[in-house]
C-alpha positions as CSV (number, residue, x, y, z in Angstrom):
1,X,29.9,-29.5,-0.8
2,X,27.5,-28.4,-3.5
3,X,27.4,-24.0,-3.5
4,X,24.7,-22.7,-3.8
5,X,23.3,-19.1,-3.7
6,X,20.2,-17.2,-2.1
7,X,19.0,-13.6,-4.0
8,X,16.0,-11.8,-4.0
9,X,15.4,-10.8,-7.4
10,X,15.0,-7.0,-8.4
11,X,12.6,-4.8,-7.2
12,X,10.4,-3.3,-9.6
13,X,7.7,-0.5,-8.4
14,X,4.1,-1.0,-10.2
15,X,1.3,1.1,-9.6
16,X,-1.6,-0.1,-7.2
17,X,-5.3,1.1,-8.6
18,X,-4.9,1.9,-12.5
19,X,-7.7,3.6,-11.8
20,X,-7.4,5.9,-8.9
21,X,-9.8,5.8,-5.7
22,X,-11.8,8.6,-5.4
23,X,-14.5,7.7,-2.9
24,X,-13.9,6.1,0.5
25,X,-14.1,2.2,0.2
26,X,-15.7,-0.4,2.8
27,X,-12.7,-1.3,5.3
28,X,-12.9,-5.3,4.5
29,X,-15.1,-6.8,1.1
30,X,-15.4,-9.7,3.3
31,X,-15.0,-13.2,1.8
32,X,-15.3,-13.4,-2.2
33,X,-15.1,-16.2,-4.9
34,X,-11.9,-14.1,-6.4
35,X,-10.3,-11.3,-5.2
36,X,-9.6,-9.6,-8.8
37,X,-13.2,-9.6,-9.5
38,X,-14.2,-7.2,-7.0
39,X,-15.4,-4.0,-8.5
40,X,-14.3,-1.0,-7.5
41,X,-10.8,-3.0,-5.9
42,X,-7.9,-4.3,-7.7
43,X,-6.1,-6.7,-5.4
44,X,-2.4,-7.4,-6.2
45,X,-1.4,-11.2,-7.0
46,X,1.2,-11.9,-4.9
47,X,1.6,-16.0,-5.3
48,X,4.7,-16.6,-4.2
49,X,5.9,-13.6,-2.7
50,X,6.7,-13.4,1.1
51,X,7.0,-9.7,1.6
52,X,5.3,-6.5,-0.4
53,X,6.7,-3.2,-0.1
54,X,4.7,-0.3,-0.1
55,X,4.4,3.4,-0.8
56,X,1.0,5.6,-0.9
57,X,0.2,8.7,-2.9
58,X,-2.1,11.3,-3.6
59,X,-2.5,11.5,-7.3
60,X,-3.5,14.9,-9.3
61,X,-1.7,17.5,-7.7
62,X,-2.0,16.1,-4.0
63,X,-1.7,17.8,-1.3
64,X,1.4,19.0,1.1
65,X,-0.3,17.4,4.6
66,X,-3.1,16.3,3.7
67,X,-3.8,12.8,5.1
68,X,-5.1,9.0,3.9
69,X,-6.0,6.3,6.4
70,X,-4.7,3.0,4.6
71,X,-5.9,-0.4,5.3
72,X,-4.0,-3.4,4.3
73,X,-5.6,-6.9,4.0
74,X,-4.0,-10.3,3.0
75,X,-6.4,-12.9,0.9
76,X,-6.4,-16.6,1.0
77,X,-8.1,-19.5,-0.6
78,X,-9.9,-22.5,1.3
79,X,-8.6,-26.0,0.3
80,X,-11.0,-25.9,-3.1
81,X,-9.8,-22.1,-4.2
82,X,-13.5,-21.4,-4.0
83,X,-13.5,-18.6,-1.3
84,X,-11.0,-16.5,-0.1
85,X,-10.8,-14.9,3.3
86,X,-9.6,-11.7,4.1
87,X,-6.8,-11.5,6.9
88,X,-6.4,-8.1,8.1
89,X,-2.5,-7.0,8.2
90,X,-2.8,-3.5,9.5
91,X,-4.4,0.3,9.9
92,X,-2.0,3.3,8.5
93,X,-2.0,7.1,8.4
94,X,-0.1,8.7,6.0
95,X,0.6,13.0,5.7
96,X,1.4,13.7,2.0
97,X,4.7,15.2,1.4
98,X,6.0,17.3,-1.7
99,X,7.8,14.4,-3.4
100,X,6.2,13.6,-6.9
101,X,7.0,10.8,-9.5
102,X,7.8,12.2,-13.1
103,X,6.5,13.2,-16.8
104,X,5.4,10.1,-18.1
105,X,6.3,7.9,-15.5
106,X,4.2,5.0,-13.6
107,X,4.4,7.8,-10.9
108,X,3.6,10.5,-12.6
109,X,4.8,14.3,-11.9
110,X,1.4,15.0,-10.4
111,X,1.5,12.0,-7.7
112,X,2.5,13.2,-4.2
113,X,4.3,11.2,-2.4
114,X,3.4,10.2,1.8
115,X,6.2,11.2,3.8
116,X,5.6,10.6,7.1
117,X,3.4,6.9,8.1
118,X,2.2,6.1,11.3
119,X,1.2,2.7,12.6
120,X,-2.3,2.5,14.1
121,X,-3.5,-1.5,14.4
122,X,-2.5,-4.5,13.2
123,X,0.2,-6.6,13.3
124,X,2.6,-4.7,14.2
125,X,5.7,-6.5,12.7
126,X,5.6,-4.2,9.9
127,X,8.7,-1.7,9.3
128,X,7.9,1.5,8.6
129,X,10.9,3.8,6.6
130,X,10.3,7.3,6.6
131,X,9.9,9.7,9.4
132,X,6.7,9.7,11.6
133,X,7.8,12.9,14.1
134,X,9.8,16.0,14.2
135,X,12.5,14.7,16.1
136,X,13.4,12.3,12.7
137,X,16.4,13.5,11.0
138,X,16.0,16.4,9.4
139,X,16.6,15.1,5.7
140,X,14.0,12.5,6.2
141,X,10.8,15.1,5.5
142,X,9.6,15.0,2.2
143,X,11.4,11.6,1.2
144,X,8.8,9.1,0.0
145,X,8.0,6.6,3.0
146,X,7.5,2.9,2.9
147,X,5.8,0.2,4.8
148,X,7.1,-3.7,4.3
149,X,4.6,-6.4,5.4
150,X,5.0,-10.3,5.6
151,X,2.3,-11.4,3.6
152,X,2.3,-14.9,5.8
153,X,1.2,-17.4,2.4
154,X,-1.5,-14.5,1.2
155,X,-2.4,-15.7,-2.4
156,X,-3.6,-11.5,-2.9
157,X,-3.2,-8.2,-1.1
158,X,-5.7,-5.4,-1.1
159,X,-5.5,-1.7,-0.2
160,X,-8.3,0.1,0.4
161,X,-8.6,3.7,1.9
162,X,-11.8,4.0,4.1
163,X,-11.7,7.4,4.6
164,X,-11.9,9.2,1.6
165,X,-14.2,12.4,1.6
166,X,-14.3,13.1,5.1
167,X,-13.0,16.2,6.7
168,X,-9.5,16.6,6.4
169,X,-8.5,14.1,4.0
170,X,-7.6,13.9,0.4
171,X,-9.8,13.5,-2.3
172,X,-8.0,10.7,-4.1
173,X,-5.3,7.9,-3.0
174,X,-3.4,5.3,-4.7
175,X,-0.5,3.4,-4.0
176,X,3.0,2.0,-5.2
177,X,3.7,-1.5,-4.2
178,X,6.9,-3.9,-4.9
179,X,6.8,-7.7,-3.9
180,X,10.0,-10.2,-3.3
């Protein structure tokens, strides 16, 4: 019997916006010729990729508690790859913790970390890792929380945060994502 082995291959952590988002972003761009043309977005290529594993920050010395609302969206082609339509995947509020990247690093020493997220709408087969209340183990605050989504056959994903600039919420988000 032939062997044969499955793996997933290593995870590597890129930054999402290169640019980070400073003003609050419509909820959906709707349907678009090509997803990476979008200005003012930067949607992740993720052909061949079932899952996408992600974190969210608040860049530039964020803020202990401060908040982001997250939205996630999947994009995919019709049969002649001349529109794509957005699926929506799911709504998320992440509280800024006191975790930061480092010096020089894709996460830099001025990015702060969410460490609590909270599922609001969506498809709800996500997995949040990270604690969302205080009866989570203690050592759990201030870790950096994640959020893995099945990006069912999505040729892109896009994160956009809607809520920028309103009471209560940071000034600036971004976002870490892996994909396997």
């Amino acid at each position: 019997m032939p062997q044969f082995q499955l793996s997933t291959p290593p995870k590597h952590w890129f930054r999402g916006y290169a640019t980070d988002v400073d003003t609050a972003q419509t909820a959906a761009i709707g349907l678009v010729a090509d997803p990476e043309a979008v200005a003012n977005y930067e949607a992740v290529p993720c052909h061949d990729h079932n899952l996408a594993k992600l974190c969210f920050f608040e860049p530039n010395n964020g803020t202990e508690n401060n908040n982001l609302r997250v939205k996630i969206f999947g994009y995919s082609p019709n049969g002649a790859e001349t529109q794509y339509l957005p699926s929506f995947i799911c709504t998320l509020d992440v509280t800024i913790g006191t975790q930061a990247g480092t010096a020089g690093g894709t996460f830099l020493d001025t990015d702060k970390f969410g460490d609590q997220i909270t599922f609001v709408e969506g498809d709800d087969s996500i997995r949040v890792v990270g604690h969302n209340s205080s009866a989570a183990a203690q050592n759990a605050a201030n870790s950096i929380a994640t959020v893995t989504v099945d990006l069912e056959g999505s040729t892109h994903l896009l994160v956009v945060f809607p809520s920028l600039d309103t009471a209560n919420n940071s000034a600036k988000g971004n976002f870490g994502y892996s994909l396997f």
